[in-house]
N, C-alpha and C positions, 0 to 999 in steps of 0.2 A: 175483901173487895173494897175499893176505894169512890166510894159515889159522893158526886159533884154537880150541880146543876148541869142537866140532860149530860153529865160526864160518867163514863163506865171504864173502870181496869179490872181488865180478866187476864187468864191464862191465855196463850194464843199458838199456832201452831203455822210454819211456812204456809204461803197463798200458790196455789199451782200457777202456772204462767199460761198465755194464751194458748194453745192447743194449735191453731191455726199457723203461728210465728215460727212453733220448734224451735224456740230460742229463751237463754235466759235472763230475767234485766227487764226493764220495764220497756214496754210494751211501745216501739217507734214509728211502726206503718199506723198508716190510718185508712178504713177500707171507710168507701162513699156510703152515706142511707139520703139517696137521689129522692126520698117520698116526703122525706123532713127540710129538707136543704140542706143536713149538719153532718159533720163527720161522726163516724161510728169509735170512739176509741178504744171500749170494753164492749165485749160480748162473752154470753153464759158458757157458749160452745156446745150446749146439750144436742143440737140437730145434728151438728158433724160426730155425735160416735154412735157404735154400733153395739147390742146390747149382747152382754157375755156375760151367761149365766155362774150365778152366783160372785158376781161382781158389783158393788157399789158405785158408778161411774156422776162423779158429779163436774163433770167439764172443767171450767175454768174456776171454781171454787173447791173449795176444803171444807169438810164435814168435821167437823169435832165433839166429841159429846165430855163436859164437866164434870161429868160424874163419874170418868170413866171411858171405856169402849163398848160398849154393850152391842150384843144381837137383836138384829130389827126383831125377832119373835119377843125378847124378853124386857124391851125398854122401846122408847119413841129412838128413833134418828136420822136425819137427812138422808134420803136413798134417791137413787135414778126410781124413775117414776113407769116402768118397765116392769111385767109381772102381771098382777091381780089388781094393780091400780093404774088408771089415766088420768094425765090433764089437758083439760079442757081448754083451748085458745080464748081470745076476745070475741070470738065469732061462733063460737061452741065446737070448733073443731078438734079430735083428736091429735094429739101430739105427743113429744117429749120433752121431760121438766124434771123437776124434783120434788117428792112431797115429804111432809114429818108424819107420819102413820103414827094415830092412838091405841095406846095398850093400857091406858089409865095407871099410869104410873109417873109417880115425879120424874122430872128432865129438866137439863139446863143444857140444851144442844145450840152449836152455831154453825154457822153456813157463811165461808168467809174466804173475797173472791181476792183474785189475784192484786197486785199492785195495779193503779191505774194513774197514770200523766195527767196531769190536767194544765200543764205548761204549755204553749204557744196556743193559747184554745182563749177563744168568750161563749159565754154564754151555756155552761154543764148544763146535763140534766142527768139525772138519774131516771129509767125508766124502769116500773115493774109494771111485769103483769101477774096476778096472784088473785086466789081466791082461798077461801076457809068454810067447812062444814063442819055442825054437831058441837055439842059440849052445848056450857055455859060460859057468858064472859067472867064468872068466878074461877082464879086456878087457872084459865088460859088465855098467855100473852103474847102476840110473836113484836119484837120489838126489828126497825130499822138504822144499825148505828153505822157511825163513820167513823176512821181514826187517821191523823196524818203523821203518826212519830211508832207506826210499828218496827218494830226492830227484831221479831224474830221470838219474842216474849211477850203472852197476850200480859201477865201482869204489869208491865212498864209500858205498857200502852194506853193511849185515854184515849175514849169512847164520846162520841155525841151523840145523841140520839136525834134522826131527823120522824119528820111528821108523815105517820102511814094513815090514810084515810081508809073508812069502812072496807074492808073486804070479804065479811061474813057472811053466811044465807047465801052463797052465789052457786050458780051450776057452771059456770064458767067465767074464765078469767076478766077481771076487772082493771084497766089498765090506769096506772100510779104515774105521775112526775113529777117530783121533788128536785128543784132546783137546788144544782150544789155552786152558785157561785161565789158564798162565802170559800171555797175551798183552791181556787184560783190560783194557778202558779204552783201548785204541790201535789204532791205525790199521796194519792191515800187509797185504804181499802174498806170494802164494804161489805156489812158483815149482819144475815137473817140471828135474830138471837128467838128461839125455842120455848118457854121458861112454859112446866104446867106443874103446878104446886098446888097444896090443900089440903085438908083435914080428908074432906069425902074423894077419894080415887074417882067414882063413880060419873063424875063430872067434867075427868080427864081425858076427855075424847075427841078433843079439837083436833081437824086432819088439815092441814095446809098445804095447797098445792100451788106451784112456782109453775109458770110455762115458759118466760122469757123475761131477762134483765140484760140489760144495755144504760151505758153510756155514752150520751152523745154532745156535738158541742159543735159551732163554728170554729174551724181552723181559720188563724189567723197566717 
């Protein structure tokens, strides 16, 4: 691994495209969010599918695990949030997301969405909404990166890392916005990094739960 101030290259794996478009290529409509005044460019896609058991469905992003592929019984990894777990909205309501389920075992898993435009747009923002229970903050990290030269290879890619504020102790989601307008006029993807490491397992119990990620911006 090649670390760089807030720079990360990892292995990397294709970004699913929008689910909504059925198209491939970066992402050209832009649907209205009338509540923000801004256009919508990137959305998760989690509320449009429908849950098919013993299927993984993560919308418009790609689940990869570093270590590997492992089974959600035998390792941590981004799964639809469908089953024996829910997330909880901004407003405590149930819904669907994605969460990392602890099994006190090292991971190095990412959660990494499609391409996204940020050409003829002012003003990005990245929006999450996320919450996190259990563990200790020793051994559990979820990082937020960005890259704008992916190429199909997470190793040839560089990573930044943007600023995730607290989202731990919460019973429901906590909503995030991280302004992207260093990123302005390019094409980049956005990508949950997993990492729970340590000497004691037992402390490997951090569960994180996603309800809704968007990107928004005025269209210019």
């Amino acid at each position: 691994m090649r670390l760089g101030k807030k720079k990360y290259t990892q292995r990397m794996v294709p970004a699913i495209l929008l689910v909504s478009f059925l198209s491939f290529g970066t992402v050209s409509s832009f649907a209205k969010d009338k509540s923000k005044g801004k256009t919508v460019l990137f959305e998760d896609g989690w509320q449009e599918l429908k849950p098919v058991e013993g299927e993984n469905q993560t919308g418009n992003f790609t689940a990869i695990s570093l270590k590997g592929e492992p089974q959600q019984s035998a390792n941590k990894k981004w799964t639809s949030s469908w089953g024996n777990w829910t997330v909880n909205g901004i407003h405590g309501e149930s819904k669907r997301g994605v969460i990392m389920v602890p099994n006190k075992l090292e991971n190095d898993d990412w959660l990494i969405s499609e391409e996204i435009n940020l050409d003829a747009c002012k003003k990005p923002v990245l929006n999450i909404e996320a919450y996190s229970k259990y563990g200790t903050d020793t051994g559990n990290d979820l990082k937020i990166l960005i890259s704008t030269n992916y190429n199909g290879n997470v190793e040839s890619a560089n990573w930044d890392e943007l600023y995730l504020g607290n989202i731990h102790k919460e019973n429901k989601a906590v909503l995030q916005r991280i302004n992207l307008k260093k990123y302005l006029g390019r094409k980049v993807v956005v990508a949950f990094r997993s990492i729970h490491k340590g000497k004691s397992l037992k402390n490997l119990t951090r569960t994180t739960f996603i309800s809704k990620v968007t990107v928004s911006a005025v269209k210019k």
